[in-house]
C-alpha positions as CSV (number, residue, x, y, z in Angstrom):
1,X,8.1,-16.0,-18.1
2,X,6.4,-17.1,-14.7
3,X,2.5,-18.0,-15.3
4,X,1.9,-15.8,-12.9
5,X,3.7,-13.4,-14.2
6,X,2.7,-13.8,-18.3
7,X,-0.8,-13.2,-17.0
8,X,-0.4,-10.2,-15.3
9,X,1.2,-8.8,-18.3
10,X,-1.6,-9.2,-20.3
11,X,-4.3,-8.1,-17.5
12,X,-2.5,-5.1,-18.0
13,X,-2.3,-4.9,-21.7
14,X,-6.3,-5.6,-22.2
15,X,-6.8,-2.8,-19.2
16,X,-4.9,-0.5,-21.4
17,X,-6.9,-1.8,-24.4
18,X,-10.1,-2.0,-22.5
19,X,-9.6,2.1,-21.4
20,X,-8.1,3.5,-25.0
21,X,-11.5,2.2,-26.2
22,X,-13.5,3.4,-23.3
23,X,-12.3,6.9,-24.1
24,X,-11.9,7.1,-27.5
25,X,-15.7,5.8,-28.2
26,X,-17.9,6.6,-25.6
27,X,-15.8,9.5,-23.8
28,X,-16.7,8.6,-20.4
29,X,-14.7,9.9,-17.6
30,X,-12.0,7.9,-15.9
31,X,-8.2,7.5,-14.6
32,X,-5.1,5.4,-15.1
33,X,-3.0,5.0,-12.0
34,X,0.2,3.0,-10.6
35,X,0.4,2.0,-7.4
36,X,3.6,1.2,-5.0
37,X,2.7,-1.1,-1.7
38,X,4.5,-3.4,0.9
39,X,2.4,-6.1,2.0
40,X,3.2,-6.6,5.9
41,X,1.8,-10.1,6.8
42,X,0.1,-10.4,10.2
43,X,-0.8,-13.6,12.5
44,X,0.8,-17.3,10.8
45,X,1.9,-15.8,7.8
46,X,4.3,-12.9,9.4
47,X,5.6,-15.9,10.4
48,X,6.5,-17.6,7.3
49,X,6.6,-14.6,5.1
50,X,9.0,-11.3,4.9
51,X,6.7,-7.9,4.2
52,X,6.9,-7.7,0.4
53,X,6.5,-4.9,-2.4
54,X,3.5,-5.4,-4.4
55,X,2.7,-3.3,-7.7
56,X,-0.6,-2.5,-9.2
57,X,-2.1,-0.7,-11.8
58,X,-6.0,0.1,-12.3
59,X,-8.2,1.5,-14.9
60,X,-11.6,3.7,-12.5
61,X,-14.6,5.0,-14.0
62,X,-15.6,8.5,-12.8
63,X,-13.6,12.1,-12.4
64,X,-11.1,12.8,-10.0
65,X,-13.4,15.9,-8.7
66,X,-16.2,13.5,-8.2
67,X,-17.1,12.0,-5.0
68,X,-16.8,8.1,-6.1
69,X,-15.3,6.1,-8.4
70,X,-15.2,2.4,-9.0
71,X,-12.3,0.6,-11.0
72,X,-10.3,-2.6,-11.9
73,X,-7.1,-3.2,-10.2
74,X,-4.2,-5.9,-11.2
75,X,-0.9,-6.4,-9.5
76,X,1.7,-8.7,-8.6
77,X,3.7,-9.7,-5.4
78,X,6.9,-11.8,-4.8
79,X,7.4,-12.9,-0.7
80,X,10.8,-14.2,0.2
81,X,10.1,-17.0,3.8
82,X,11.5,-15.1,7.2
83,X,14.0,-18.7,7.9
84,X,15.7,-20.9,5.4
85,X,13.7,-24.1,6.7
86,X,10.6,-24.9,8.7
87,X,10.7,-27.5,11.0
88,X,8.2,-29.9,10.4
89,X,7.2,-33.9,11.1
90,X,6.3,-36.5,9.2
91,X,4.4,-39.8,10.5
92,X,6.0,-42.8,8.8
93,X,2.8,-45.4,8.3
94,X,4.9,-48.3,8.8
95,X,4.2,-50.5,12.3
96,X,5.1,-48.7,14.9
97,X,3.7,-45.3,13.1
98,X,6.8,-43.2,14.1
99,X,7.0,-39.4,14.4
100,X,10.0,-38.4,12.3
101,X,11.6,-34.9,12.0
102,X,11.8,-33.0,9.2
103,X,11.6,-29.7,7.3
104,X,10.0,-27.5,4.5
105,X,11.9,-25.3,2.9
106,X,10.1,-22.9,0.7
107,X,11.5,-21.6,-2.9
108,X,9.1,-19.1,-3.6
109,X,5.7,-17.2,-2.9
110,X,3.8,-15.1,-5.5
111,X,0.7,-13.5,-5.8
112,X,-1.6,-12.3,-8.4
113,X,-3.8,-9.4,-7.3
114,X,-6.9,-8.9,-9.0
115,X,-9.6,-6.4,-7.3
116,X,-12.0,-4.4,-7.5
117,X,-11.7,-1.3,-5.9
118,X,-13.5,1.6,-4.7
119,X,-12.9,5.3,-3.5
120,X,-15.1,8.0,-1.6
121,X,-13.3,11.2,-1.8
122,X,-14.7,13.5,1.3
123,X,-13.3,17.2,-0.1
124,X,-13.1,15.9,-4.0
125,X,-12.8,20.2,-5.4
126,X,-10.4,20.2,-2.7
127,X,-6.3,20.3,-3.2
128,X,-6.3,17.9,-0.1
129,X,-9.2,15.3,0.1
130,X,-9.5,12.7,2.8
131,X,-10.4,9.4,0.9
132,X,-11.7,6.3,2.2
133,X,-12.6,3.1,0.5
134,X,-13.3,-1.1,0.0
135,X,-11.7,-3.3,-2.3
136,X,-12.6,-6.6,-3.3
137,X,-10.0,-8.9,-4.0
138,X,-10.1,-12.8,-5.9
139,X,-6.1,-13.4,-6.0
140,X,-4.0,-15.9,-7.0
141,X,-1.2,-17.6,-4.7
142,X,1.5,-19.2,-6.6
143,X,3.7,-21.4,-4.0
144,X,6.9,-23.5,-4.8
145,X,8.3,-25.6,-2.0
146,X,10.1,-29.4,-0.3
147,X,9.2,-30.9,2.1
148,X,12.1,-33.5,3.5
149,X,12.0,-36.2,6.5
150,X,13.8,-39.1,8.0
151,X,13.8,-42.2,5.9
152,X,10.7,-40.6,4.5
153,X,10.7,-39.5,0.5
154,X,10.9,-36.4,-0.3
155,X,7.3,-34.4,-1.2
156,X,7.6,-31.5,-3.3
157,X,5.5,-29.0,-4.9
158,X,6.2,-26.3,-7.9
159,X,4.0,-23.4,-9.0
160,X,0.9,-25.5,-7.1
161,X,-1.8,-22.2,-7.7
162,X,-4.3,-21.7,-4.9
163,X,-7.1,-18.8,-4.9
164,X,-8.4,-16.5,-1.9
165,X,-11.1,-14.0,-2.0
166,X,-10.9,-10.9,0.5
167,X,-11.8,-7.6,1.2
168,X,-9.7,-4.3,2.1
169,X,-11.0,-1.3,3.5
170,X,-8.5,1.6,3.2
171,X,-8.4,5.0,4.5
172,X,-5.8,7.7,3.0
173,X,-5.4,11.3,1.9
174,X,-5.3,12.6,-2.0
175,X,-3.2,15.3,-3.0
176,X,-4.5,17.2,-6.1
177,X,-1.2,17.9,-7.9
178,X,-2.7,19.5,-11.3
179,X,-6.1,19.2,-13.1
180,X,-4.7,15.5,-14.6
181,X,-2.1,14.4,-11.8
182,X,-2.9,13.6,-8.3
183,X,-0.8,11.6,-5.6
184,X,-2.7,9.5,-2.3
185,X,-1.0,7.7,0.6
186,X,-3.5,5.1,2.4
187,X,-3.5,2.6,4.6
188,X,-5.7,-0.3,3.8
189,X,-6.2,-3.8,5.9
190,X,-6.4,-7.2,4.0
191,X,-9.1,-9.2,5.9
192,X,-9.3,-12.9,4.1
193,X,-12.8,-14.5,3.4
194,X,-12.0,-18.1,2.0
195,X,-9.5,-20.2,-0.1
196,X,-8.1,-22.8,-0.7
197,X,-5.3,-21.9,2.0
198,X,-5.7,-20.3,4.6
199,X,-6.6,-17.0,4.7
200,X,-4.5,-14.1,4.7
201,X,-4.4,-11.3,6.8
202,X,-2.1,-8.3,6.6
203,X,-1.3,-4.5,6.6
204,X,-1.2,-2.7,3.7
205,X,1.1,1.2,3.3
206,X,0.7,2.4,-0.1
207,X,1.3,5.2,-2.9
208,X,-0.6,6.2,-5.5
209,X,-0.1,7.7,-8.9
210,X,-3.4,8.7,-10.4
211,X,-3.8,10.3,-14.5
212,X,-6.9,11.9,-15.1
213,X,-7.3,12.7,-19.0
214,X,-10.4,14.2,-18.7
215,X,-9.1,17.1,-16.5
């Protein structure tokens, strides 16, 4: 199993933990939910990158009929690049310091989503409630790619892991399906901080499945 993908799997597993024990001992209020997203990369990366499903899960403290709630959120991402190969140069450091042609070809790009995340529901009694809200996110960016040039050796790079920290405000509407089950479609906008790459930036469409026990 990916290391990216191992340790998703067992965010998940202590979030379920983490929440059976939360309700069974100190009956607090609080939701499980799913979520379904495609990632839609904006400025360089739309460049480099295809839009991409991404799938989360998240454990929130608070009802569903109250007006916030804050949470944990954990998800995963797999980008296939938009071209095979990227052209690219190489300088070969030898007398004459020559500009040589060459290309990047890039096997693959995952991400590790971890957040915290936020909602403010406007009309939370409501069967239809406007909801708006900020998300914190510290991911992981897994990125396995070649470089190749003229005369020069080959470079390569498997499973390097880089960090970024970002926020996303959202905006969206909940639909209150039953006391338990309610359904949201927002919109939310990645807006990278700092990393050790840079930054992404990019569009964010998703769908939410939300269990409340305590309704």
């Amino acid at each position: 199993m990916h290391p990216l993908k191992k340790t998703l799997f067992l965010s998940i597993l202590l979030l379920g933990l983490s929440g059976k024990s939360l309700y069974g001992q100190f009956e607090v209020d609080g939701q499980y939910g799913a979520q379904f997203s495609v990632i839609m990369p904006t400025g360089y990366y739309s460049y480099i990158l295809k839009p991409a499903p991404a799938y989360e899960v998240f454990l929130k403290l608070g009802d569903m009929d109250d007006f916030y709630s804050l949470g944990l959120s954990f998800g995963y991402a797999s980008f296939k690049p938009t071209q095979d190969t990227f052209q690219t140069y190489a300088i070969n450091s030898g007398t004459s310091n020559q500009l040589l042609p060459g290309y990047e070809v890039i096997h693959s790009y995952e991400e590790l989503l971890l957040g915290f995340t936020t909602d403010f529901r406007i009309l939370p009694k409501k069967k239809f409630s406007p909801i708006l809200g900020l998300d914190v996110h510290f991911d992981v960016i897994s990125i396995s790619e070649d470089d190749y040039a003229e005369t020069v050796i080959q470079s390569s790079s498997s499973g390097d892991d880089y960090w970024q920290l970002s926020i996303l405000p959202h905006i969206g509407l909940q639909y209150k399906i039953s006391d338990k089950f309610f359904l949201a479609a927002s919109l939310a906008k990645n807006i990278g901080i700092t990393g050790e790459i840079p930054t992404q930036n990019y569009w964010k469409p998703s769908f939410t499945f939300t269990y409340n026990p305590g309704g």
